[in-house]
N, CA, C and O of each residue as an XYZ file, in Angstrom:
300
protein
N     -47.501      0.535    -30.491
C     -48.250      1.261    -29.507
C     -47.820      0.799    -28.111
O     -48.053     -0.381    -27.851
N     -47.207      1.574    -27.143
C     -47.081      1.426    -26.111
C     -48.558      1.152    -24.591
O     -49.618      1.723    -24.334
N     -47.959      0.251    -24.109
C     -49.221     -0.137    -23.180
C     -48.869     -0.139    -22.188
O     -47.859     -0.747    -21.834
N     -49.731      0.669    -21.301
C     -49.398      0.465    -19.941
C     -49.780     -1.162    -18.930
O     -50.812     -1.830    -18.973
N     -48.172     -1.466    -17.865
C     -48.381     -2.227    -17.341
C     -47.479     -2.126    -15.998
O     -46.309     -1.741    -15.981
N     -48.376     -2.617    -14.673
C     -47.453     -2.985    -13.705
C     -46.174     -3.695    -13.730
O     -46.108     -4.735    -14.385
N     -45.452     -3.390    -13.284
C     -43.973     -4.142    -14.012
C     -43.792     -4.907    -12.897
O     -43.944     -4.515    -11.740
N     -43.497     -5.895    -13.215
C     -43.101     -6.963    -12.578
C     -41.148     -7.323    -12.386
O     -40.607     -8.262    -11.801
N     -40.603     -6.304    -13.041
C     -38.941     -6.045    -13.140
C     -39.164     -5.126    -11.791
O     -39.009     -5.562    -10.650
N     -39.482     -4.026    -12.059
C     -39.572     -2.578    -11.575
C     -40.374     -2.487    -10.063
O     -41.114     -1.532     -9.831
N     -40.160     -3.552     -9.082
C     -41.606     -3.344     -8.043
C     -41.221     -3.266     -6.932
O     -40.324     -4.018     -6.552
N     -41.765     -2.373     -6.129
C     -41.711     -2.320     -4.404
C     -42.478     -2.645     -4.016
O     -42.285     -3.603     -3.268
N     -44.146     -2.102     -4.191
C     -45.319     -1.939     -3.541
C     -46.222     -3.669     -4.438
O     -46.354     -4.843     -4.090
N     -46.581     -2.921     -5.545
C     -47.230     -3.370     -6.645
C     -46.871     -3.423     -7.994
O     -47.288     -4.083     -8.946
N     -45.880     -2.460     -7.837
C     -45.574     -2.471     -9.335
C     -45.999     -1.181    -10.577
O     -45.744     -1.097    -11.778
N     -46.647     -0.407     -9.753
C     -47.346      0.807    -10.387
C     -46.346      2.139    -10.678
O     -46.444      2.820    -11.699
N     -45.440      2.370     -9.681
C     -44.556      3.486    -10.188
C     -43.287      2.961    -11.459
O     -42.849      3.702    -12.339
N     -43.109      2.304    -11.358
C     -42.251      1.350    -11.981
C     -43.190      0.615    -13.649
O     -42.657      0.409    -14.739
N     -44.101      0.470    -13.411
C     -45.143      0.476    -14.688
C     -45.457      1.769    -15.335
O     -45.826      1.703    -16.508
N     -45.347      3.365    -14.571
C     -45.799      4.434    -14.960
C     -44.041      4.754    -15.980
O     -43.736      5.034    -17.139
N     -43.400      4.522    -14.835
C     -42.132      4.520    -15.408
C     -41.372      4.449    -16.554
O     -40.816      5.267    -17.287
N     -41.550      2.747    -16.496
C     -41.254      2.247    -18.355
C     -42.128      3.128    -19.214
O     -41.547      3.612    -20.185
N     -43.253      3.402    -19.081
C     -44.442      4.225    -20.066
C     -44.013      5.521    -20.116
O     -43.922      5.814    -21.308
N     -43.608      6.725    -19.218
C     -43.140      7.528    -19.520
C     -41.728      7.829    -19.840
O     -41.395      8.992    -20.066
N     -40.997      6.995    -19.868
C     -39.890      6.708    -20.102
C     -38.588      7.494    -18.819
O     -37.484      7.992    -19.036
N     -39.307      7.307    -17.603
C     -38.656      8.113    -16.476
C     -37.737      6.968    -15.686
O     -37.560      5.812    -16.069
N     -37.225      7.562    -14.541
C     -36.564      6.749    -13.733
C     -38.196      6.447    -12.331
O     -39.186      7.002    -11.854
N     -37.493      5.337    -12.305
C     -39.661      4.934    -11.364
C     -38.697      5.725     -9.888
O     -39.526      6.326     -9.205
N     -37.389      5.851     -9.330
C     -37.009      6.610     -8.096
C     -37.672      8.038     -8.091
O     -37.945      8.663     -7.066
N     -37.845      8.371     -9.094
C     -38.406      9.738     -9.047
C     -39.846      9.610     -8.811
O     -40.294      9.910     -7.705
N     -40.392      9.312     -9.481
C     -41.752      8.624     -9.594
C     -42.500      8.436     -8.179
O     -43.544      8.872     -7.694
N     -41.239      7.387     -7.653
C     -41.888      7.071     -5.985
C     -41.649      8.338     -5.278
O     -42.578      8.554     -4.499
N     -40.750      9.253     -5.259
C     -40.580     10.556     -4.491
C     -41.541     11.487     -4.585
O     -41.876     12.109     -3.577
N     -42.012     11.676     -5.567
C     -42.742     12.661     -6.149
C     -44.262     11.637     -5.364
O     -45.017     12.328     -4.680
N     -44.538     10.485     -5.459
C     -45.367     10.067     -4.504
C     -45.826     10.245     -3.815
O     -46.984     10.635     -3.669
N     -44.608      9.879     -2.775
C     -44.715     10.367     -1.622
C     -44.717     11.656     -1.267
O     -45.563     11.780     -0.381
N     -44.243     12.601     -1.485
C     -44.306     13.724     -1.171
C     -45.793     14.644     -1.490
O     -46.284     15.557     -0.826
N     -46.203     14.101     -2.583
C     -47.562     14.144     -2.612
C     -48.352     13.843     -1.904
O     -49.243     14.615     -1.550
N     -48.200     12.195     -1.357
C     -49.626     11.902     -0.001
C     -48.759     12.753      1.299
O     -49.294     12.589      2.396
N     -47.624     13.542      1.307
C     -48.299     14.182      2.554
C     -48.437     15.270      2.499
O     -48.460     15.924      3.541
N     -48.588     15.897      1.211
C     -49.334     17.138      1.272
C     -51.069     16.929      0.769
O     -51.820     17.901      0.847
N     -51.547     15.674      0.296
C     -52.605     15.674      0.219
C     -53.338     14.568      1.168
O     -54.374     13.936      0.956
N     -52.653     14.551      2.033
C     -53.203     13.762      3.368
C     -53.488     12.149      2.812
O     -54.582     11.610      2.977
N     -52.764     11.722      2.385
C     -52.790     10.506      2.118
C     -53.973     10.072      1.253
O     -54.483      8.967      1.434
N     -54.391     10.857      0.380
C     -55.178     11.079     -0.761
C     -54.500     10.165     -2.115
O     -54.952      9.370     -2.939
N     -53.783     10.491     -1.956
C     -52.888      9.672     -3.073
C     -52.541      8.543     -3.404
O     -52.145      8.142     -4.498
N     -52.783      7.654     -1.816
C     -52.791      6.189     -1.502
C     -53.906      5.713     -2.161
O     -53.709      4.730     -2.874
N     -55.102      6.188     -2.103
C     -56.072      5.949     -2.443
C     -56.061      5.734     -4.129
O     -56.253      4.627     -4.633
N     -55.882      6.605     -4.690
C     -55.582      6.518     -6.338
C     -54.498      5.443     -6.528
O     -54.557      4.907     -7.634
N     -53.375      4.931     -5.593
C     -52.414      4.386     -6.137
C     -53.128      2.814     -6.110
O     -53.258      1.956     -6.984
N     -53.465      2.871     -4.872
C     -54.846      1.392     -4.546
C     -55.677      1.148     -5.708
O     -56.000     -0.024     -5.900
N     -56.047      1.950     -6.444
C     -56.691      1.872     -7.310
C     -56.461      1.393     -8.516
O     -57.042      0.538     -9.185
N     -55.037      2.416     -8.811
C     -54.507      2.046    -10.207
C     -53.729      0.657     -9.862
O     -53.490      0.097    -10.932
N     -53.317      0.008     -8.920
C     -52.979     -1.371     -8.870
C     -54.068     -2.354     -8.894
O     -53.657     -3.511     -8.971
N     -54.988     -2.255     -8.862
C     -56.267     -2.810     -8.651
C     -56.742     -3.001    -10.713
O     -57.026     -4.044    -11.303
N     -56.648     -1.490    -11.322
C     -57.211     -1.412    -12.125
C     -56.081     -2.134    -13.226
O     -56.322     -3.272    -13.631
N     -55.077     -1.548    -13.597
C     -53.405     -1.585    -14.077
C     -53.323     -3.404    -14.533
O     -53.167     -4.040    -13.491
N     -53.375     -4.169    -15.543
C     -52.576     -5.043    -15.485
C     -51.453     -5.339    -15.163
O     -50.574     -4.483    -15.261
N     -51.154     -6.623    -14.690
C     -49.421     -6.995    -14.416
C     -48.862     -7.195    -15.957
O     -49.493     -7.843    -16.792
N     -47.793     -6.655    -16.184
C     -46.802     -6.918    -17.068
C     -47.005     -8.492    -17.500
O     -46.952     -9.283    -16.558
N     -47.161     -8.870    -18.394
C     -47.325    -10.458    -18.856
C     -45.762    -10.746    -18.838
O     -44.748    -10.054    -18.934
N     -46.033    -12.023    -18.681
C     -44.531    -12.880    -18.388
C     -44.112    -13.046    -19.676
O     -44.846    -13.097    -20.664
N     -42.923    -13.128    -19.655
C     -41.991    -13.609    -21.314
C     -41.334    -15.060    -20.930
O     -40.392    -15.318    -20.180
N     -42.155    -15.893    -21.699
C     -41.326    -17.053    -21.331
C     -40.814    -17.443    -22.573
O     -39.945    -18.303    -22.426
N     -41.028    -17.128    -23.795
C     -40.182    -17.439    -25.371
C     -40.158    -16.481    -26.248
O     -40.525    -15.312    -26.126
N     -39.586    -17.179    -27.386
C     -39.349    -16.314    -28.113
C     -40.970    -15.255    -28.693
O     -41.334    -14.108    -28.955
N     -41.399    -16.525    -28.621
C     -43.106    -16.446    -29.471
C     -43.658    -14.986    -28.733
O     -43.956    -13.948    -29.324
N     -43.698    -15.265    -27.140
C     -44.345    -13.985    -26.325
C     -43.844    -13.055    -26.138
O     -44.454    -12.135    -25.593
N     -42.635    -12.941    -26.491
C     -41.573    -11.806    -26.825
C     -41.911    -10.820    -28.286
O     -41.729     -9.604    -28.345
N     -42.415    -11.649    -29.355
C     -42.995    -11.176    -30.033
C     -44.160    -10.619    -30.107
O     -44.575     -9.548    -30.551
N     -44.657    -11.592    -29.560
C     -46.445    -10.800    -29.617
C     -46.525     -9.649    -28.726
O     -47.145     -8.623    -29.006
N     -45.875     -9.848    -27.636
C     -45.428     -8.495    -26.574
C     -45.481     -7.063    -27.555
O     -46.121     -6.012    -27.525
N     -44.420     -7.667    -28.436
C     -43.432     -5.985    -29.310
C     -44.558     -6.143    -30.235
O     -44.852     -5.141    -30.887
N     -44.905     -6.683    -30.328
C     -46.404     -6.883    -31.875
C     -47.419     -5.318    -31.838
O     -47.816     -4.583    -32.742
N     -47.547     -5.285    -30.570
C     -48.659     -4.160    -30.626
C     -48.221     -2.759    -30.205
O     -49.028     -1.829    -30.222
């Protein structure tokens, strides 16, 4: 089962387009374009949700062995 997470590889801001990214299996450059181009047609409406989902969103857990590498792919 795939889980969403802020990526900690993938980050400019926070880590959220780049977390949506790996999960949908997209490129996160698109991701951030499509962003932006969104808060300025919705007046910076969009900042607001992105504030959010970094707020809400876990960070990507760290891999430091073999062990958490597993339990990672485990679920």
């Amino acid at each position: 089962m795939k889980r969403l997470f802020r990526s900690r590889t993938d980050s400019k801001l926070a880590g959220v387009c780049g977390g949506f990214a790996q999960y949908l299996g997209f490129d996160a450059t698109i991701l951030r374009l499509a962003l932006i181009v969104t808060a300025l047609f919705s007046f910076g409406s969009v900042l607001l949700v992105y504030a959010l989902a970094a707020v809400v969103i876990p960070k990507e857990p760290e891999m430091t062995g073999f062990y958490d590498e597993a339990m990672y792919h485990r679920f």
